[in-house]
C-alpha positions as CSV (number, residue, x, y, z in Angstrom):
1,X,-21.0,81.9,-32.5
2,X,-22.8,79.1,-34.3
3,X,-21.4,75.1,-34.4
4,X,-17.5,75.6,-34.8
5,X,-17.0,72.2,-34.9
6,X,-18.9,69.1,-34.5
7,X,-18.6,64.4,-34.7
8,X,-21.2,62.7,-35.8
9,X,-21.3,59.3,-35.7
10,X,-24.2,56.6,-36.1
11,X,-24.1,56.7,-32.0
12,X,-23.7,59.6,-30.9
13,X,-23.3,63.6,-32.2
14,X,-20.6,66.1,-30.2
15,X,-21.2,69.7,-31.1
16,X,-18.3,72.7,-29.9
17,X,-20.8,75.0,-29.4
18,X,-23.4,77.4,-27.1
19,X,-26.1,74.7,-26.4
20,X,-28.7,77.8,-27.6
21,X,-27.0,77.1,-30.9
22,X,-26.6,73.7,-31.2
23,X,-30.3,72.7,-29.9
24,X,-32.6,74.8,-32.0
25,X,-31.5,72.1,-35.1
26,X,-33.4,69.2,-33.3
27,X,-37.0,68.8,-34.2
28,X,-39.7,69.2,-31.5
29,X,-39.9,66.0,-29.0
30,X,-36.6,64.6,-30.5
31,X,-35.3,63.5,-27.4
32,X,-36.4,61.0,-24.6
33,X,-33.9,61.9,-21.7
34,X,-31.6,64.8,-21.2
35,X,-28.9,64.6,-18.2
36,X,-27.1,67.3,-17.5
37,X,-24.9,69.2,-14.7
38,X,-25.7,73.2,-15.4
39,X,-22.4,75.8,-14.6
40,X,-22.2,76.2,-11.0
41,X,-22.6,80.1,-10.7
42,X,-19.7,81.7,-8.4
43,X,-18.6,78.1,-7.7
44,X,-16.3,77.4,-10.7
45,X,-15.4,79.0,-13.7
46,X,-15.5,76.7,-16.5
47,X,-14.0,79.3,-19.0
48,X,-13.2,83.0,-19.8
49,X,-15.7,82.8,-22.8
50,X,-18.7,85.1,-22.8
51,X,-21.8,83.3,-23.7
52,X,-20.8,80.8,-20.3
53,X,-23.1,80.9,-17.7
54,X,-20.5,81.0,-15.2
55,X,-19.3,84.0,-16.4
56,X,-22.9,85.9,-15.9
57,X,-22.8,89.5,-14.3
58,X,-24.6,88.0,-11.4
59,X,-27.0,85.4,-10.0
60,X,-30.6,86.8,-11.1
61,X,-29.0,87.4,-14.6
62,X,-27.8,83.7,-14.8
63,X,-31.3,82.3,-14.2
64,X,-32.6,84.5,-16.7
65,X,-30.4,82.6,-19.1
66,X,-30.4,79.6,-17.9
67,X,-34.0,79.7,-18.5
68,X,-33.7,79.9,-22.1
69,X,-32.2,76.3,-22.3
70,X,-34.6,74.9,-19.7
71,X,-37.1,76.3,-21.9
72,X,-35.1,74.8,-25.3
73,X,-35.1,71.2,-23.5
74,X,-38.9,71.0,-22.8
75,X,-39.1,71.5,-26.3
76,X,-37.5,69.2,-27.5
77,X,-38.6,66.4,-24.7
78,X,-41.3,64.2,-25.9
79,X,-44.0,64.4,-23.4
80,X,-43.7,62.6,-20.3
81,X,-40.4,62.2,-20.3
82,X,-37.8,63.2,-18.0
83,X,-34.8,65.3,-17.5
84,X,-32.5,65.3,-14.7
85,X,-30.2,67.9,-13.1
86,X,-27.4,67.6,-11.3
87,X,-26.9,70.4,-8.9
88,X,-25.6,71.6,-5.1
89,X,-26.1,74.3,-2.8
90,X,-23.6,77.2,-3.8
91,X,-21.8,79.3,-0.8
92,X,-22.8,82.9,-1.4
93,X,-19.0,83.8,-0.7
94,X,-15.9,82.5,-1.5
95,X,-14.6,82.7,2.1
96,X,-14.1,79.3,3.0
97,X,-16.4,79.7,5.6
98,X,-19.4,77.6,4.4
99,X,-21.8,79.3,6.9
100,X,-24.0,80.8,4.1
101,X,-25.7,79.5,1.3
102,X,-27.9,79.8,-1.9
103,X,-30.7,77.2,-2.5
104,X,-29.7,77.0,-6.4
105,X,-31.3,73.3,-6.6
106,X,-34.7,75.6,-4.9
107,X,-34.2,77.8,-7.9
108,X,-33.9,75.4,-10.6
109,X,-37.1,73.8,-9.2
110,X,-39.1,76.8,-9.3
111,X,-37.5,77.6,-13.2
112,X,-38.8,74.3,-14.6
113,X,-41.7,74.6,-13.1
114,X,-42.6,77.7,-15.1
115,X,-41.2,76.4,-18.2
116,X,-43.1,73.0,-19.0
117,X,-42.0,70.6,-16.2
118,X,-43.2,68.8,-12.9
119,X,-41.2,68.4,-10.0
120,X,-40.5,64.8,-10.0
121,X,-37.7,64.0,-7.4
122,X,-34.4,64.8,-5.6
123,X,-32.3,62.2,-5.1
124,X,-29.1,62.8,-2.7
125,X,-25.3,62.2,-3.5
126,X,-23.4,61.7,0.1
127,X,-20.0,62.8,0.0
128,X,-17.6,61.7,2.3
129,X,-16.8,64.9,4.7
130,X,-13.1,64.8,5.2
131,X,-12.6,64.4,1.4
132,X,-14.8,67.2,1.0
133,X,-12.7,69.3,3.4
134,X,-9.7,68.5,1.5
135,X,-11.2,69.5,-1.3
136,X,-12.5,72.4,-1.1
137,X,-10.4,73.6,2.0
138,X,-13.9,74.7,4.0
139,X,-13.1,76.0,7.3
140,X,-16.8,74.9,8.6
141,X,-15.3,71.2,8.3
142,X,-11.8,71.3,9.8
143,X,-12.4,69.5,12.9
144,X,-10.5,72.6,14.8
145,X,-14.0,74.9,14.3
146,X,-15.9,71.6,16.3
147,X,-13.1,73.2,18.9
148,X,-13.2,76.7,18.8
149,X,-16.4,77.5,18.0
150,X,-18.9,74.6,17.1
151,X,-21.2,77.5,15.7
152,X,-19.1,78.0,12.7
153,X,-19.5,73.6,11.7
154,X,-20.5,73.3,8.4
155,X,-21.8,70.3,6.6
156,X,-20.4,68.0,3.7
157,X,-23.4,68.6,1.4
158,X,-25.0,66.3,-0.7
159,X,-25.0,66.4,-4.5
160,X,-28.5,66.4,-5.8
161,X,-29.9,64.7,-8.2
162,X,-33.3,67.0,-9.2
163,X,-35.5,65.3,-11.6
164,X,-38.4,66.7,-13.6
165,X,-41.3,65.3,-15.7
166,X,-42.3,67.2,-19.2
167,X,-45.7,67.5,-19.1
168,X,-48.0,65.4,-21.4
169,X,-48.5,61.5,-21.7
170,X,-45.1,59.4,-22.5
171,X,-46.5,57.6,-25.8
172,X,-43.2,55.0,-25.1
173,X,-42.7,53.0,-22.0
174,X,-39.3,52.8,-20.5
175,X,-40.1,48.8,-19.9
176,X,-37.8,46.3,-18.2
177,X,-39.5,43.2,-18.9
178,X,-36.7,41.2,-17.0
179,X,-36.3,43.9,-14.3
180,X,-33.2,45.4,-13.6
181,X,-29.9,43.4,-14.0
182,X,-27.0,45.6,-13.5
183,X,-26.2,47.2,-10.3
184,X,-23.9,51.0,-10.7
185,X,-22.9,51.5,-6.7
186,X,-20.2,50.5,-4.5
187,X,-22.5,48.1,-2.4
188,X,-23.1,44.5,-4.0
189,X,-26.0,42.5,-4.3
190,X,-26.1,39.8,-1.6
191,X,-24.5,36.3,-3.2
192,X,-28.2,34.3,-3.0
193,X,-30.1,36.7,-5.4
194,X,-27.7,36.3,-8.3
195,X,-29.7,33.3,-9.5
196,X,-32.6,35.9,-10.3
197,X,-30.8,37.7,-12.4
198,X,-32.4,38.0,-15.7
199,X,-35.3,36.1,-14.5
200,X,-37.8,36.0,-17.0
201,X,-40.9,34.2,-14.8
202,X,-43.4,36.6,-12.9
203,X,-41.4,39.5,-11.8
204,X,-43.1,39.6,-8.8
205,X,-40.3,36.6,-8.0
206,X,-37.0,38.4,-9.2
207,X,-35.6,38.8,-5.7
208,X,-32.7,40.6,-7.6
209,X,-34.6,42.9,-9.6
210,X,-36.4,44.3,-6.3
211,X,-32.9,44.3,-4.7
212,X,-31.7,47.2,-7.2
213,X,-34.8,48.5,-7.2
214,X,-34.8,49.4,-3.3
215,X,-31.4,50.9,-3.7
216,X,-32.6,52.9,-6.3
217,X,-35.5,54.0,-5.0
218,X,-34.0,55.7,-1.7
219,X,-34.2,58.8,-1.7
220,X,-30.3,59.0,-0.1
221,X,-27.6,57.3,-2.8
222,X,-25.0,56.5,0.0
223,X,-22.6,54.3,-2.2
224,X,-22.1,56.0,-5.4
225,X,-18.8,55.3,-6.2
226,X,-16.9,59.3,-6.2
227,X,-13.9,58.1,-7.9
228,X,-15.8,56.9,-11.3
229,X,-15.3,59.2,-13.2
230,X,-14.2,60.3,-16.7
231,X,-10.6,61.5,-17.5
232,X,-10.4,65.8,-17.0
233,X,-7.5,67.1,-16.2
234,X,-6.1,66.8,-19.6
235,X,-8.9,69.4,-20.6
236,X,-8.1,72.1,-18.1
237,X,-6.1,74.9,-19.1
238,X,-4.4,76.8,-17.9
239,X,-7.1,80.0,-17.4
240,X,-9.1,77.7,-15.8
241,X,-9.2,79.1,-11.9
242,X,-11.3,76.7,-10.2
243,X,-11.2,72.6,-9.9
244,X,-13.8,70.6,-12.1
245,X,-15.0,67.4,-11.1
246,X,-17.0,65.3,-13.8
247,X,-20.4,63.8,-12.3
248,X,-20.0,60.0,-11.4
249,X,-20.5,57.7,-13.7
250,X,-22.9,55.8,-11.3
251,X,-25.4,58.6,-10.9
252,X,-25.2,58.7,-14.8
253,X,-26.1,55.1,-15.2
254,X,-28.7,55.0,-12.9
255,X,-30.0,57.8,-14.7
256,X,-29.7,56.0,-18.2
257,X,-31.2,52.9,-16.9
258,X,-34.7,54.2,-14.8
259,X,-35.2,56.7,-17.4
260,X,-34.7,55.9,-21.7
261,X,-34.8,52.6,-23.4
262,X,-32.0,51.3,-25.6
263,X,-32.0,53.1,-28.8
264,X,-33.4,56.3,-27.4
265,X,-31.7,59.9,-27.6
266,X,-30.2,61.3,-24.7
267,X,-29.1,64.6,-24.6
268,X,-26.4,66.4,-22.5
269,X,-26.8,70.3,-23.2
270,X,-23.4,71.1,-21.1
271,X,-20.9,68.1,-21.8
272,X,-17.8,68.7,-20.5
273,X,-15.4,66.0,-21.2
274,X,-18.0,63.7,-22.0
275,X,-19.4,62.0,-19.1
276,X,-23.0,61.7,-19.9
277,X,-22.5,61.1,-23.2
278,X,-19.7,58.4,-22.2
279,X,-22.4,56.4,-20.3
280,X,-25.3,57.0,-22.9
281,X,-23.0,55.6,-25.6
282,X,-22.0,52.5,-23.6
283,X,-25.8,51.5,-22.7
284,X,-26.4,51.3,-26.2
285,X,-28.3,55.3,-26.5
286,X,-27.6,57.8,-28.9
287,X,-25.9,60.6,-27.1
288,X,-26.2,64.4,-28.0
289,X,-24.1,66.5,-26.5
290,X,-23.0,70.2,-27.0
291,X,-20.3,71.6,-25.5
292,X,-18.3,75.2,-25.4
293,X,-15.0,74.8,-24.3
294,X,-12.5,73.8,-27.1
295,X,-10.4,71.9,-24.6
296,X,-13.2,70.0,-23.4
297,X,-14.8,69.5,-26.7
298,X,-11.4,67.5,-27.6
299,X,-11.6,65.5,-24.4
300,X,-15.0,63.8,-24.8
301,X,-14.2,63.1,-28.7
302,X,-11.3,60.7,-27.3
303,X,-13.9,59.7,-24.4
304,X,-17.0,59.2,-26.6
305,X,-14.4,57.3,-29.5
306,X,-13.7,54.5,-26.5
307,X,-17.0,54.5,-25.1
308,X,-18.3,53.6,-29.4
309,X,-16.0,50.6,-29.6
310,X,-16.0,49.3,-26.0
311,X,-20.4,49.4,-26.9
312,X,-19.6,47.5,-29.9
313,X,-17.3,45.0,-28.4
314,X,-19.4,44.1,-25.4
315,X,-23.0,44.3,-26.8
316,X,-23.0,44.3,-30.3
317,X,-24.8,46.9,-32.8
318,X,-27.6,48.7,-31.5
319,X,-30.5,50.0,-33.7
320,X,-31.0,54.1,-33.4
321,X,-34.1,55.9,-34.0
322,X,-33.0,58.4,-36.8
323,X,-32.2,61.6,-35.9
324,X,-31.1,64.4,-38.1
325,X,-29.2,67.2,-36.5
């Protein structure tokens, strides 16, 4: 298949593409943070093209292939350095039922951890259930199965957030020398700690900081905002048979900000309309992103052209390390 199209820019590069194409041009440890949500197998179908994972013949062969772009990642990871996946359990049926279900983020552990990574952390999305229920239409959640037969609830579960170290020694700290300053969650930081903001004394003192911090470093994210996201349903055609939902902006963020400097490359293997790429550009990273679906593709040019000059009119010029594709 090859690149069929591709916009490169001096903050960011969008490939239409396989990601197994697009990612062998990047040199070895090219890229200090990769974000990514993988196809959902026998969830959604993203497209009717061939070489998409949700299209695989079944589940053992779409580890086998998703294994080839864990593998392609570590590569091109510098050491120490992290990548995070966005996953959910997957009902093995599509019955509606909800009352059986494969431990795909337990599988994607156990792939990168025979491809070059260390199982870092899971961090968990709540969803709200009754939005989930009219989502998704899940029997398990209508409150009638509480009445008929309470053996049949299901649970709302929780996006998940898995996060994996490449092995070796990071030779670049990820330093916040005035902490952490901007807070991406629905919960605000109490009134009395905004005077720390930016506080550039011992950091042992920036009551602000260490607020964000302790959000942050729960294990449960309970106030990511569902509703950020980027604009899709002007990608989706009409083939497409199942609903997309872009990853939160928030979870993206926080991602950006515990995990690359600004400056650094972050890559998003699977882009979709642009969402990690989106936030990458607008905390002043150089995004990579490769993605296979025409109608997507043309999505996250419009999305990564606003995120370029909303960057440039609220921070000013960045500098990039170069990076030749």
């Amino acid at each position: 298949m090859g690149v069929v199209d591709q916009t490169i820019t001096d903050r960011y590069a969008l490939h239409l593409g396989d990601c197994l194409d697009v990612m062998p041009a990047y040199p070895d440890g090219s890229i200090h943070l990769s974000v990514y949500s993988p196809p959902f197998f026998g969830l959604y179908q993203y497209s009717s093209s061939e070489r998409d994972l949700s299209n695989s013949r079944g589940y053992p062969d779409f580890l086998e292939h998703y294994e080839y772009v864990v593998r392609e990642i570590a590569r091109l990871t510098m050491p120490g350095r992290i990548t995070a996946v966005h996953c959910m359990d997957i009902p093995k049926s599509n019955s509606g039922r909800g009352d059986a279900l494969m431990d795909f983020p337990g599988d994607i552990i156990r792939l990168h951890e025979q491809c070059g990574w260390s199982y870092a952390a899971r961090y968990h999305v709540w969803k709200e259930p009754l939005t989930v229920r009219n989502r998704t239409l899940m029997k398990s959640l209508a409150h009638r199965t509480i009445v008929d037969d309470s053996s049949r609830c299901g649970v709302a579960s929780a996006d998940y957030l898995l996060i994996f170290r490449r092995h070796g020694d990071n030779p670049v700290p990820i330093a916040h020398p005035v902490g952490l300053t901007e807070y991406a969650g629905e919960r605000r930081p109490p009134a009395e700690l905004l005077r720390y903001r930016g506080w550039e004394g011992k950091q042992t003192e920036n009551r602000y900081s260490h607020w964000i911090w302790r959000q942050y470093a729960s294990a449960f994210w309970d106030d990511v905002r569902l509703d950020r996201v980027l604009p899709y349903r002007e990608a989706r055609d009409e083939e497409d048979e199942k609903h997309v939902h872009p990853l939160q902006l928030d979870v993206i963020d926080r991602t950006l900000v515990l995990w690359s400097n600004p400056g650094e490359r972050v890559l998003t293997p699977f882009a979709g309309v642009g969402s990690e790429v989106y936030s990458a550009v607008r905390a002043g990273r150089y995004a990579v992103g490769a993605e296979l679906k025409p109608s997507y593709y043309r999505q996250a040019v419009k999305n990564l052209a606003a995120a370029a000059q909303e960057s440039l009119d609220q921070q000013g010029q960045f500098e990039f390390d170069e990076l030749a594709p």
